[in-house]
C-alpha positions, 0 to 999 in steps of 0.5 A: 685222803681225798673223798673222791680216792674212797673205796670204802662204801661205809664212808661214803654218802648216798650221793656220793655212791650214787656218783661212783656207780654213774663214774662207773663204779659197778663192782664192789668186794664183800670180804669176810673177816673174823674175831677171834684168839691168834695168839696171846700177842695179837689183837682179835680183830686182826683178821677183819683188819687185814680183810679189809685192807687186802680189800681195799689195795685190791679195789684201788688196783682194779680200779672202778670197784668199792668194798663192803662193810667187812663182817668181823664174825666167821664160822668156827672162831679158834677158841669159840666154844663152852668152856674155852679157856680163850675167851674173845672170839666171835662166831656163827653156826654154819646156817647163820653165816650164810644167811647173812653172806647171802643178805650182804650179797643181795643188799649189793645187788638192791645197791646196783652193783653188777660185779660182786666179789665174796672172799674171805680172809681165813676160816671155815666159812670159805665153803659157805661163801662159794655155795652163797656166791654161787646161789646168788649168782644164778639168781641174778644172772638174768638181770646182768648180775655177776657173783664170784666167789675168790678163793686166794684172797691173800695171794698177791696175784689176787688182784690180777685173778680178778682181773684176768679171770672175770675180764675186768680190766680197768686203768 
């Protein structure tokens, strides 16, 4: 992989994020992903892995957009509580979680991003996202900052929802 074709803004360096954003790279996608049980046969991870790669795809088809450190905690983890017989999850109250999604947000406006996606993969905190997305975006809207919150982020169309939806449209 070419460090020009990276998206991913956790492998890149200052200089060259700073290069991205002067190519015009202004949009990035913070997606949500989560640990927790799914199951016997499936990893923990496996909804920060498919946020991830979801996100990424999406970055690559819209073109111009970079993803955020994808977060591996969410609200209400399936088998997080006392005295679960599954063990291994993650999870946050619902205070915390938005706490930390508004904090993500804000960090990628500090950063000089102008079009902020928040999705997420799966989970009770999809409600939190909107309200911080949306709480975000009136605070930075005078400053030419957009904050969308993207409820179908595993539909196929996603891509073209961000596409049409928010007039992005780059090659």
């Amino acid at each position: 992989l070419f460090r020009s074709e990276i998206v991913e803004l956790e492998l890149l360096t200052s200089s060259e994020l700073v290069e991205k954003q002067n190519a015009g790279f202004i949009n990035v996608i913070i997606a949500n992903g989560g640990t927790e049980a799914r199951g016997p046969h499936n990893i923990l991870a496996g909804h920060t892995i498919m946020s991830k790669h979801t996100a990424i795809d999406a970055a690559k088809q819209i073109g111009h957009t970079l993803v955020a450190p994808v977060m591996p905690i969410d609200v209400g983890a399936t088998g997080v509580s006392e005295g679960s017989n599954i063990p291994g999850g993650l999870t946050v109250s619902r205070e915390v979680f938005k706490g930390l999604k508004l904090a993500e947000i804000e960090s990628m406006v500090w950063n000089g991003f102008k079009n902020i996606f928040v999705m997420g993969d799966h989970g009770g905190g999809q409600q939190v996202m909107k309200e911080a997305a949306e709480e975000m975006n009136a605070k930075y809207a005078a400053r030419g900052v957009r904050v969308y919150y993207v409820p179908d982020f595993r539909s196929e169309e996603h891509t073209s929802e961000l596409q049409s939806r928010f007039g992005i449209s780059y090659a």
